[in-house]
C-alpha positions as CSV (number, residue, x, y, z in Angstrom):
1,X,-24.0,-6.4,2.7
2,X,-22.3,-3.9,5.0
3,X,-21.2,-0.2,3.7
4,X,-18.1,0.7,2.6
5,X,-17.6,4.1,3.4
6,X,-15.0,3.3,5.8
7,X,-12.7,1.7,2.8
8,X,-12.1,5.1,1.4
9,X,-9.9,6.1,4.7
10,X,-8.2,2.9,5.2
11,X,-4.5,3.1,5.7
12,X,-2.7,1.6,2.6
13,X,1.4,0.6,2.7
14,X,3.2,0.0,-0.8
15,X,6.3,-1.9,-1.2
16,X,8.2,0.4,-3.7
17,X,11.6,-0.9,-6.0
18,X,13.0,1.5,-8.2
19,X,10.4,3.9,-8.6
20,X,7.9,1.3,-9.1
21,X,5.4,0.1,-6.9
22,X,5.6,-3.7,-7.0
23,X,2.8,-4.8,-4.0
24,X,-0.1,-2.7,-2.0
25,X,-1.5,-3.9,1.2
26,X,-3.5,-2.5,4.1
27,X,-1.3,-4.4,6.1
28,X,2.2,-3.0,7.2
29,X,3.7,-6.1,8.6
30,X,2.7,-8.1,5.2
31,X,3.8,-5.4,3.6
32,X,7.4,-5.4,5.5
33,X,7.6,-9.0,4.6
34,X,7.0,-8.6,1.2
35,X,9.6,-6.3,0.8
36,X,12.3,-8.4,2.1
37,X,12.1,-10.4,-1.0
38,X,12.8,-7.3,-3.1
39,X,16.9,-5.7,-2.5
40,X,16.3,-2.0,-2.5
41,X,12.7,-1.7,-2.0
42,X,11.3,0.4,0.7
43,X,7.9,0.5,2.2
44,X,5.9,3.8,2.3
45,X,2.5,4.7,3.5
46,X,0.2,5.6,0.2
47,X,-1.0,8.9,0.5
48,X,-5.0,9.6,0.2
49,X,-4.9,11.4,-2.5
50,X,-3.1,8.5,-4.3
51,X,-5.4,6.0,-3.0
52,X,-8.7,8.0,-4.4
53,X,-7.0,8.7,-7.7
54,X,-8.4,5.1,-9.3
55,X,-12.0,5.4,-8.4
């Protein structure tokens, strides 16, 4: 099995509605398309220190 110390830096994209984050990917374009099922959602880039906070 491979390492996974590049997973730590990998660029994440939420799909956010109301204040509440509703999907994750490391995919923008997924991301994007899972958003247009939401009215009012908007896709941001989650920040590192966001990202690191769970582990």
């Amino acid at each position: 099995m491979g390492c996974g110390c590049n997973k730590r830096n990998r660029q994440q994209w939420e799909v956010v509605v109301g204040g509440r984050i509703v999907y994750t990917s490391t995919n923008k374009s997924t991301a994007e398309t899972v958003a247009r099922r939401y009215d009012g959602s908007e896709v941001r880039e989650k920040s590192q220190q966001q990202a690191g906070a769970g582990s």
